[in-house]
C-alpha positions in Angstrom: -67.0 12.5 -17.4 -63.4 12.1 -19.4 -63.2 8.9 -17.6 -66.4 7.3 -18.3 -65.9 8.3 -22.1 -62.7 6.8 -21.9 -64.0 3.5 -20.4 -66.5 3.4 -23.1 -64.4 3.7 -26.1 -61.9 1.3 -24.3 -64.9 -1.0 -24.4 -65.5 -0.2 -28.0 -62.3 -1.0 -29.1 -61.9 -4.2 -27.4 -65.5 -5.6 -28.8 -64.2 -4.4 -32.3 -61.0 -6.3 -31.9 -63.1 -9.5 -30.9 -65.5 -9.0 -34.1 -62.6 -8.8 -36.3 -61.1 -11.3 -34.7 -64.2 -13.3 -35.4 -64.3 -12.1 -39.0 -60.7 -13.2 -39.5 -61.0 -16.5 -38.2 -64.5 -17.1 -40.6 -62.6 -15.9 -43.3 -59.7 -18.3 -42.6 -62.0 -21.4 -42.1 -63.9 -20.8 -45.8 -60.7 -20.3 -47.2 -59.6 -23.3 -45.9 -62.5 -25.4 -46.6 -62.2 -24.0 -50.5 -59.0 -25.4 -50.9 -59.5 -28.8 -49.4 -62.3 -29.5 -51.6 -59.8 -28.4 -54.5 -57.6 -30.8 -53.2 -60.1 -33.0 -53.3 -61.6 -32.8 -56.6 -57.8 -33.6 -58.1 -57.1 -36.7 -56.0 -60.3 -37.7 -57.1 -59.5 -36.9 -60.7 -55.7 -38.5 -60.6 -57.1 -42.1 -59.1 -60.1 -42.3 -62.3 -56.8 -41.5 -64.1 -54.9 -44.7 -62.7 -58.3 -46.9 -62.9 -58.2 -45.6 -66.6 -54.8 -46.1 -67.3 -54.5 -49.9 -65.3 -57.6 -50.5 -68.1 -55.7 -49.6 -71.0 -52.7 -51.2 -69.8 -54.5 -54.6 -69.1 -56.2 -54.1 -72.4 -53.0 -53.8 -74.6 -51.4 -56.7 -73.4 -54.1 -59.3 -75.0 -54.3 -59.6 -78.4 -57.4 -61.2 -78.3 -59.5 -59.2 -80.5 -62.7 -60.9 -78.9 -61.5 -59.4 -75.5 -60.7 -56.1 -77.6 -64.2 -55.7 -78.7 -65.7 -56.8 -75.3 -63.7 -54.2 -74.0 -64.4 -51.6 -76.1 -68.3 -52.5 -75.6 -67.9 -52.0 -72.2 -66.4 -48.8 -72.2 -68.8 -47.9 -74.5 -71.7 -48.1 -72.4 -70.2 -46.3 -69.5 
């Protein structure tokens, strides 16, 4: 009887082990999906900041003022 108790709980323990195992892992994979996306939304935040900033750059070097007010148009409508 002591032994067949004992072979049950030994049974328990290793199917616990295995769910928590389980859990752990899940736990690990959303975490690590939450901080790729992160990492995602801020690269794509940092290259609209170059696109802006190779605008502005681009722009301030003519003196055109037609091209100013084209540009400024533009932008306007985005």
């Amino acid at each position: 009887m002591v032994k067949l108790l004992s072979m049950i709980f030994g049974r328990v323990k290793l199917y616990l082990v295995a769910a928590g195992a389980f859990l752990v892992a899940l736990f690990a994979a959303y975490s690590r999906g939450r901080s790729d996306k992160g990492e995602a939304v801020e690269r794509e935040r940092l290259r609209e900041y170059v696109e802006t900033r190779k605008l502005m750059d681009k722009v301030s070097n003519d003196d055109d003022p037609a091209v100013l007010r084209d540009w400024l148009r533009e932008r306007g409508e985005q």
